[in-house]
N, CA, C and O atoms as a GROMACS GRO file, in nm:
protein
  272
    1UNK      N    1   2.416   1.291  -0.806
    1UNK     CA    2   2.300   1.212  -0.769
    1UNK      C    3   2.186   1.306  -0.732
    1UNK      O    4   2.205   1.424  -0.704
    2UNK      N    5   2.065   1.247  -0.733
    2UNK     CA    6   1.949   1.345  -0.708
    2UNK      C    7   1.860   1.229  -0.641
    2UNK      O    8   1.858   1.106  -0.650
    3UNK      N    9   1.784   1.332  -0.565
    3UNK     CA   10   1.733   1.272  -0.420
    3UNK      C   11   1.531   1.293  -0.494
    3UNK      O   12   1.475   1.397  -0.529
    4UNK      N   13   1.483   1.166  -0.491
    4UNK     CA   14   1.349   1.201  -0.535
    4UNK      C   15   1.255   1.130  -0.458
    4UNK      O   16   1.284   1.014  -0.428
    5UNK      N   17   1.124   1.188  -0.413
    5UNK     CA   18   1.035   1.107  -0.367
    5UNK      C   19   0.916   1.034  -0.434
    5UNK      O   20   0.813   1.085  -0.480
    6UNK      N   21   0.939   0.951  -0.430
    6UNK     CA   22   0.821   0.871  -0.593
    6UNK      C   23   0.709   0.848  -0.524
    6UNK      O   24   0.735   0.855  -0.404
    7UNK      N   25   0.523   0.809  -0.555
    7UNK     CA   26   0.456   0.747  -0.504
    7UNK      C   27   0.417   0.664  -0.606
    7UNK      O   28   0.440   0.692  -0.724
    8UNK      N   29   0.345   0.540  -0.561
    8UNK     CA   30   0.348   0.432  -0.630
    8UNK      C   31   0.236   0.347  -0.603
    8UNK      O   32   0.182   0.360  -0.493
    9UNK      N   33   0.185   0.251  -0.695
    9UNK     CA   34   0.076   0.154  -0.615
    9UNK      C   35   0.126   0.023  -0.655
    9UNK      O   36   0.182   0.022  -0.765
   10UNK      N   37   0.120  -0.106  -0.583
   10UNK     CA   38   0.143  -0.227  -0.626
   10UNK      C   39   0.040  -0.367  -0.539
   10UNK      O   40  -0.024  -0.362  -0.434
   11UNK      N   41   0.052  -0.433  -0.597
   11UNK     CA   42  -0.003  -0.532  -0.507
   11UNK      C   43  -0.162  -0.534  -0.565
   11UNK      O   44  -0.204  -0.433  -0.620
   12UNK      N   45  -0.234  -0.631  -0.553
   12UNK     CA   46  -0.330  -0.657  -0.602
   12UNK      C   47  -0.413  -0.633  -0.491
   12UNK      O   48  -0.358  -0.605  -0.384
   13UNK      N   49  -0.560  -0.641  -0.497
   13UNK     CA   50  -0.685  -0.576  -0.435
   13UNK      C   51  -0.701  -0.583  -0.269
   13UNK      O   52  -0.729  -0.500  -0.183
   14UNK      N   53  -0.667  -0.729  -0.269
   14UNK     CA   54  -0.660  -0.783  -0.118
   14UNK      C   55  -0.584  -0.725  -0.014
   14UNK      O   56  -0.614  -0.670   0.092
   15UNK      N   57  -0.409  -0.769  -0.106
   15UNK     CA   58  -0.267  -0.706  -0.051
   15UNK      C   59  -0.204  -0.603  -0.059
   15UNK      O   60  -0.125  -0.573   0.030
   16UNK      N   61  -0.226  -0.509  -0.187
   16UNK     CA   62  -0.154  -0.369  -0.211
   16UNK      C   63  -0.239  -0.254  -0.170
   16UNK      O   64  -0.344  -0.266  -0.108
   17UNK      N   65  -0.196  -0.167  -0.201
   17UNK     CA   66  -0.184  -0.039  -0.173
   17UNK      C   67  -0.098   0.057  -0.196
   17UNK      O   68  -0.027   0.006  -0.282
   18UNK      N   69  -0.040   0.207  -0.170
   18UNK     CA   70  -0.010   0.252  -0.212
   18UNK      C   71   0.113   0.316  -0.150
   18UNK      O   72   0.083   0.373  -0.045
   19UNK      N   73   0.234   0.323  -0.180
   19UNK     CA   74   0.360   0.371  -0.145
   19UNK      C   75   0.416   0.525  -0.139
   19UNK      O   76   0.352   0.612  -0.199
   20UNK      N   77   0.522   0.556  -0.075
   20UNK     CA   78   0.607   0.658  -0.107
   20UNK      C   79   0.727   0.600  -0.052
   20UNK      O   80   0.728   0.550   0.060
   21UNK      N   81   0.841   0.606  -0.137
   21UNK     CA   82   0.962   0.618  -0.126
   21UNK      C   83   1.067   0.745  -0.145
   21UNK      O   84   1.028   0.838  -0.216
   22UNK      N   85   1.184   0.751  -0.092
   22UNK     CA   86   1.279   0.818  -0.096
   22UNK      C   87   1.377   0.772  -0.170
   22UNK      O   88   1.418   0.665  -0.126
   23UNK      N   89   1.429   0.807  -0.260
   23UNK     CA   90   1.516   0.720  -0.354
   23UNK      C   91   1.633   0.838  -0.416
   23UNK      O   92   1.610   0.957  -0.437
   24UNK      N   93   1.709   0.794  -0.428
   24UNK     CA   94   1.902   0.877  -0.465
   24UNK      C   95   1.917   0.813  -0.595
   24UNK      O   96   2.018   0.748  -0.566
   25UNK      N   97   1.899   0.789  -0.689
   25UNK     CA   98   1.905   0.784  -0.814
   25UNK      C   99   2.000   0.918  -0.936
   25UNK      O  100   1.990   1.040  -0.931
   26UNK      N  101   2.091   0.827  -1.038
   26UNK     CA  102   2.119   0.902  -1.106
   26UNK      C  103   2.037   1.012  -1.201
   26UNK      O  104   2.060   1.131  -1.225
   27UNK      N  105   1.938   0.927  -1.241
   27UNK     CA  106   1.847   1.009  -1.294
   27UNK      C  107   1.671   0.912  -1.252
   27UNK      O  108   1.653   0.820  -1.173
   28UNK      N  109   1.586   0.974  -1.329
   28UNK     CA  110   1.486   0.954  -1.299
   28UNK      C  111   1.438   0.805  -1.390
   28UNK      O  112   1.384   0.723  -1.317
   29UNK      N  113   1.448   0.775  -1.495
   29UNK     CA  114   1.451   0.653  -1.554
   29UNK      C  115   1.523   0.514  -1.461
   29UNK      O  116   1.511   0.395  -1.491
   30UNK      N  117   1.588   0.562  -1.359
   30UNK     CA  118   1.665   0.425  -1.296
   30UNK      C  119   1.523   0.396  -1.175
   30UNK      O  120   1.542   0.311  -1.089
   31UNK      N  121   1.419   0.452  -1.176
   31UNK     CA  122   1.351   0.458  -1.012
   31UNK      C  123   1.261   0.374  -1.057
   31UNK      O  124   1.250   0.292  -0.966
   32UNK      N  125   1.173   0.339  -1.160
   32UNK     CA  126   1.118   0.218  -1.162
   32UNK      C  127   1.147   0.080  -1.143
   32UNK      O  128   1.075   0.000  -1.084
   33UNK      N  129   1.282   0.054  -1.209
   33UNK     CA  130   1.354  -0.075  -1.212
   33UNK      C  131   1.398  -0.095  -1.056
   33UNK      O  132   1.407  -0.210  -1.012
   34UNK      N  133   1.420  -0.005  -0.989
   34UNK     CA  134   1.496  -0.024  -0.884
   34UNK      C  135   1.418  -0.087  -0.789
   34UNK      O  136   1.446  -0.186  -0.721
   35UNK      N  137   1.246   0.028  -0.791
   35UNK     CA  138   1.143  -0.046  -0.725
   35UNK      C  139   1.069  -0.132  -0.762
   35UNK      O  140   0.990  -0.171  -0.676
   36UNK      N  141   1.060  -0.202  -0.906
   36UNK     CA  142   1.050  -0.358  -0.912
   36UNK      C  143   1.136  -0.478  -0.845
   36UNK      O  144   1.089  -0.575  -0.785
   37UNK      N  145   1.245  -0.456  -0.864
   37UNK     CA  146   1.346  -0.528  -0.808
   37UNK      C  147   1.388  -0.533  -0.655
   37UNK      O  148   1.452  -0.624  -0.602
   38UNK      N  149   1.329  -0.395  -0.580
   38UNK     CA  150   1.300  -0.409  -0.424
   38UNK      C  151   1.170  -0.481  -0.376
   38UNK      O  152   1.171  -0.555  -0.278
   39UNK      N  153   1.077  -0.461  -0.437
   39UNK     CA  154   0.958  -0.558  -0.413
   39UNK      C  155   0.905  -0.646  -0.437
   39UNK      O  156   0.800  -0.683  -0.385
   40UNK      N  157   0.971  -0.706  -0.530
   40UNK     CA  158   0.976  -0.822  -0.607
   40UNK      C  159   0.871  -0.877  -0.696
   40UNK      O  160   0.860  -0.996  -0.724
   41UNK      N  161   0.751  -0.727  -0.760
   41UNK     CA  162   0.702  -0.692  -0.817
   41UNK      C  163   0.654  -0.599  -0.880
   41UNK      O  164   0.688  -0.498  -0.817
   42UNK      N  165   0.573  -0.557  -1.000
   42UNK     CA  166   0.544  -0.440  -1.083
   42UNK      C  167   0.481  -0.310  -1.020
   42UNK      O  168   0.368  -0.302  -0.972
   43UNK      N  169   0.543  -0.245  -1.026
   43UNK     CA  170   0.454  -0.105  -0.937
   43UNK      C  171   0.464  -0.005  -1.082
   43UNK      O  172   0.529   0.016  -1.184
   44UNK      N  173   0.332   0.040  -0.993
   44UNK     CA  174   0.270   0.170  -1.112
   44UNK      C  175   0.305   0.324  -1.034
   44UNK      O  176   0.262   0.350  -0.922
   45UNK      N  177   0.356   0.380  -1.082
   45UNK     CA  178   0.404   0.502  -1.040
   45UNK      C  179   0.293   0.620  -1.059
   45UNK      O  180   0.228   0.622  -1.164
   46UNK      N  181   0.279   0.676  -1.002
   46UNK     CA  182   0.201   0.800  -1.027
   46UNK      C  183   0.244   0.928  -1.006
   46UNK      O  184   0.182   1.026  -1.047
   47UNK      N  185   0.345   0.934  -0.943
   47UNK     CA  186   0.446   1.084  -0.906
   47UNK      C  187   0.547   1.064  -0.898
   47UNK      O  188   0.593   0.955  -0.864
   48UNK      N  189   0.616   1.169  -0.927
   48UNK     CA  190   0.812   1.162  -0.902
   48UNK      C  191   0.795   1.310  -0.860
   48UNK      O  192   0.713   1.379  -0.921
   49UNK      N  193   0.872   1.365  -0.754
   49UNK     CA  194   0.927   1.465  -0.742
   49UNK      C  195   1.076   1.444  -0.721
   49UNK      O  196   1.122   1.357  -0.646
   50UNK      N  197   1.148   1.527  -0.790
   50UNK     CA  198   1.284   1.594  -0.742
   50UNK      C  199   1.305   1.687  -0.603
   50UNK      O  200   1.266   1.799  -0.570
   51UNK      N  201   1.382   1.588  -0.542
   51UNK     CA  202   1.362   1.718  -0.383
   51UNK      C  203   1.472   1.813  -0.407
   51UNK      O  204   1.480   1.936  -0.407
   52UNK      N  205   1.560   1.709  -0.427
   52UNK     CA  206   1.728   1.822  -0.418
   52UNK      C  207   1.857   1.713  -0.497
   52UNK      O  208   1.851   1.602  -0.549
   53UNK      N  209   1.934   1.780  -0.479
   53UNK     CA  210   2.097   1.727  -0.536
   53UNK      C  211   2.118   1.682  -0.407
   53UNK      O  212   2.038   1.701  -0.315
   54UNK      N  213   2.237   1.614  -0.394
   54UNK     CA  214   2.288   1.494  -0.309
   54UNK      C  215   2.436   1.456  -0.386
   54UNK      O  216   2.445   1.384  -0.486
   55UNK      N  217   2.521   1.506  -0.332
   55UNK     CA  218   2.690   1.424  -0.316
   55UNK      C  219   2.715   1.343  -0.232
   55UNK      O  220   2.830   1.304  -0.250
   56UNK      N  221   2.641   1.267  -0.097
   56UNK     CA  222   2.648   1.222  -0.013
   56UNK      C  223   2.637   1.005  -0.044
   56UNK      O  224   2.685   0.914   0.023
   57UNK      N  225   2.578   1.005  -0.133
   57UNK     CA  226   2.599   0.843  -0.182
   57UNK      C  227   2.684   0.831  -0.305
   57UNK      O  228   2.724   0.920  -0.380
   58UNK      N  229   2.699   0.723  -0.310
   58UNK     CA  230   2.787   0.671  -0.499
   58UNK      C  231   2.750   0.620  -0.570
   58UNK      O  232   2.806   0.610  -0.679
   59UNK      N  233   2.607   0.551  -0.534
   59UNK     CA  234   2.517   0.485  -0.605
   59UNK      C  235   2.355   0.523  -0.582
   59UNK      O  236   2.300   0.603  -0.505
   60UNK      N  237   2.305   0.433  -0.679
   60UNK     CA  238   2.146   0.456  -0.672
   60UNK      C  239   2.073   0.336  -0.566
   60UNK      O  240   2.083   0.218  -0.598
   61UNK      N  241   1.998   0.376  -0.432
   61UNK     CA  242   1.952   0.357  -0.383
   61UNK      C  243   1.824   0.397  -0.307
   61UNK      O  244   1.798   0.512  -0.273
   62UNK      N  245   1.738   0.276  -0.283
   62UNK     CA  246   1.574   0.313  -0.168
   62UNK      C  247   1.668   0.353  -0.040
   62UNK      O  248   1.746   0.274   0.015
   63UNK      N  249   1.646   0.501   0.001
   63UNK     CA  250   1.638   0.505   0.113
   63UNK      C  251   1.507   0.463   0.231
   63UNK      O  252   1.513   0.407   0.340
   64UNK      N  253   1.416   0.507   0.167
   64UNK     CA  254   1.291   0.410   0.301
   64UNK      C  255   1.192   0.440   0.193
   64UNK      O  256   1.196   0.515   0.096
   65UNK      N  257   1.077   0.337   0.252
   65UNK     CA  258   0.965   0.322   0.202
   65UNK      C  259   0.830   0.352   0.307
   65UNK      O  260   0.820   0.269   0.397
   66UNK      N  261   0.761   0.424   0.307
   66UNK     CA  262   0.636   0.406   0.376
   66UNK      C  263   0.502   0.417   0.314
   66UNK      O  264   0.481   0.496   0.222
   67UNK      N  265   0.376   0.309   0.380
   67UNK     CA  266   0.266   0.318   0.307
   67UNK      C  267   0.155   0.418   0.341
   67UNK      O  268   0.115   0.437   0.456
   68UNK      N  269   0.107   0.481   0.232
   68UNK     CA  270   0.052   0.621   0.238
   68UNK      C  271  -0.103   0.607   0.220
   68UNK      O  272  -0.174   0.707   0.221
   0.00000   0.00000   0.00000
């Protein structure tokens, strides 16, 4: 598993703004779907970094989200 921090924007003019998450993903193609399906809408990504490797989960998961 690999440990990545994504930033992101969602939400329309009024309500959104702009994200960073921490996310444990197999690879990097699983981190969009994951954060549609946590927010229960379309987010536009604008960065991915790779921080590090990770043996510590078994699956792909948001560890936290904060707005940036």
């Amino acid at each position: 598993m690999k440990c990545f921090e994504v930033f992101y924007g969602m939400g329309g003019i009024a309500t959104g703004g702009y994200f960073k998450s921490l996310i444990v993903a197999a690879s990097e193609e699983n981190i969009e779907a994951m954060l549609c399906e946590e927010h229960g809408e379309d987010v536009l990504i604008t960065k991915v970094n790779e921080t590090s490797q990770t043996n510590g989960y078994d699956h792909d998961q948001i560890l936290s989200t904060t707005r940036v």
